[in-house]
C-alpha positions, 0 to 999 in steps of 0.5 A, a space after each residue: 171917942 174920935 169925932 166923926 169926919 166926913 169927906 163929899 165931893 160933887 160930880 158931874 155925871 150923865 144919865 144914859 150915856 149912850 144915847 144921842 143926848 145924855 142927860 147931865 145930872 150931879 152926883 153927890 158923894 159922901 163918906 162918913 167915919 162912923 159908916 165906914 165901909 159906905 159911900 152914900 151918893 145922892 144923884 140929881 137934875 141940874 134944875 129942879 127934880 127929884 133927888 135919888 139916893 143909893 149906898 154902896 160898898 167903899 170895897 166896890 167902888 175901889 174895886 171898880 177903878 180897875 175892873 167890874 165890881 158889884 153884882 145884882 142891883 149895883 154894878 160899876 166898871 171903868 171904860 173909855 168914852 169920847 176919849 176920857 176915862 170914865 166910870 160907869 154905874 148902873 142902878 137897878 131897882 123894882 122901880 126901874 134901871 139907871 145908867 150913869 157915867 161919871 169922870 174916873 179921875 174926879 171918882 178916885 180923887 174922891 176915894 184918895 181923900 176917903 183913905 186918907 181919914 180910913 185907910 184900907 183894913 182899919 174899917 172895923 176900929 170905927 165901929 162901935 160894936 155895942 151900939 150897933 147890936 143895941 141899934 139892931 136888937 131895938 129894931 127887931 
């Protein structure tokens, strides 16, 4: 069995771009071979605070480099602010709705590096079919 392989990157981005002062935070993105249809992402203050977590959809990420992906609690579009190109996220929750936008080249960099250990279409040949059926059967 291939040994797993991941790929993270650090971002800055800022929460609530559009207001007078966006708060700027990191987001942190990771990839992993065994979970290879996921990016998780880990957002959080410069100084001390709470770390908040989403998982997406590699698919819908890439997706989102050239035009609105996603739908109900997770969308992203591309867009130009100040003159740069820029992600945007937006993350809706029971808890609440986020906006947050991150450097588009420093997202697509990340996602080069993604295809290069799991290119498009090969997803399935990572996953260990039985072991997830048990892992399902075992929770349910």
């Amino acid at each position: 069995m291939e040994s797993i392989r991941t790929v993270d990157s650090e971002l800055s981005v800022r929460l609530d771009p559009s207001a007078a002062e966006p708060i700027p935070l990191s987001m942190k993105l990771q990839y992993a071979t065994h979970d290879p249809y996921a990016v998780h992402a880990a957002f959080y203050p410069a100084g001390p605070g709470g770390t908040v977590k989403w998982i997406f959809s590699r698919d819908v990420l890439i997706e989102a480099l050239t035009r609105p992906a996603g739908q109900g609690d997770v969308r992203m579009w591309p867009t130009v602010s100040l003159g740069r190109d820029v992600l945007y996220i937006a993350l809706s929750s029971p808890g609440g709705a986020a906006l947050f936008e991150a450097f588009l080249p420093e997202v697509e960099s990340f996602l080069l590096r993604t295809l290069s250990v799991v290119p498009l279409g090969t997803e399935s040949e990572r996953l260990d079919m039985d072991t997830e059926l048990a892992h399902l059967l075992a929770e349910s």
